[in-house]
N, C-alpha and C positions, 0 to 999 in steps of 0.2 A: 348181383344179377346172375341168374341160373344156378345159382349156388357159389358163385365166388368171389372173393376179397376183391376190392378194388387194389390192393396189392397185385394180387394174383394175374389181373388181365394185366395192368401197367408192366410187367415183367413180362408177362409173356409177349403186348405190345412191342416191348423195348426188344427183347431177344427175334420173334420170327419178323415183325411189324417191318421195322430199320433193317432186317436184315434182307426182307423182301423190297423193300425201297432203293436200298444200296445196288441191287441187281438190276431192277427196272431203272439206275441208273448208268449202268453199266451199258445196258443196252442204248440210252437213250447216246451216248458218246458213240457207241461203234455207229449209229444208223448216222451220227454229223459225221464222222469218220468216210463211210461210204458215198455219202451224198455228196461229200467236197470232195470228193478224190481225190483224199489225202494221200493215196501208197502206203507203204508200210514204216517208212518211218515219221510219216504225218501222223499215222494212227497211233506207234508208241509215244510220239508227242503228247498228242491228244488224252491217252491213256494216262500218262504221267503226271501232264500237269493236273487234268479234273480229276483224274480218281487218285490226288494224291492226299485229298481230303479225306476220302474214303478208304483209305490206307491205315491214317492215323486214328480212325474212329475205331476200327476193328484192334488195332493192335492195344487200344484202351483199355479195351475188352480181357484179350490175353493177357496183358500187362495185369490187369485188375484181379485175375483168375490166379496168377502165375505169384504173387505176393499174399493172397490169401491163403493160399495153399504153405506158404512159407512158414508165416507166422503161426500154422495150426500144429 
């Protein structure tokens, strides 16, 4: 499609795709954060526990980056 490998979108899906989703997820926790008037350590909660998924997915990422770089 438009000249590119289905490799090509799937990657760049996966890198800005997930990466813009991750952040419209971020926002979606601060706006429950505000609405429950959590304060501020309702909101590091909140932050903690749901974007600790989002924590682990990125650091896959580095992690994945950071041993290939090794190995070369």
């Amino acid at each position: 499609m438009f000249g590119y490998s289905e490799e090509q979108i799937a990657a760049f899906g996966l890198s800005f795709g997930v990466g813009a989703f991750m952040l419209y997820m971020v926002f979606i926790i601060l706006q429950l954060a505000r609405e429950s008037k959590a304060g501020r350590f309702g909101t590091f909660i909140l932050l903690l526990g749901l974007g600790f998924g989002l924590v682990g997915f990125a650091a896959k990422g580095v992690i994945k980056l950071f041993l290939a770089g090794v190995g070369s």
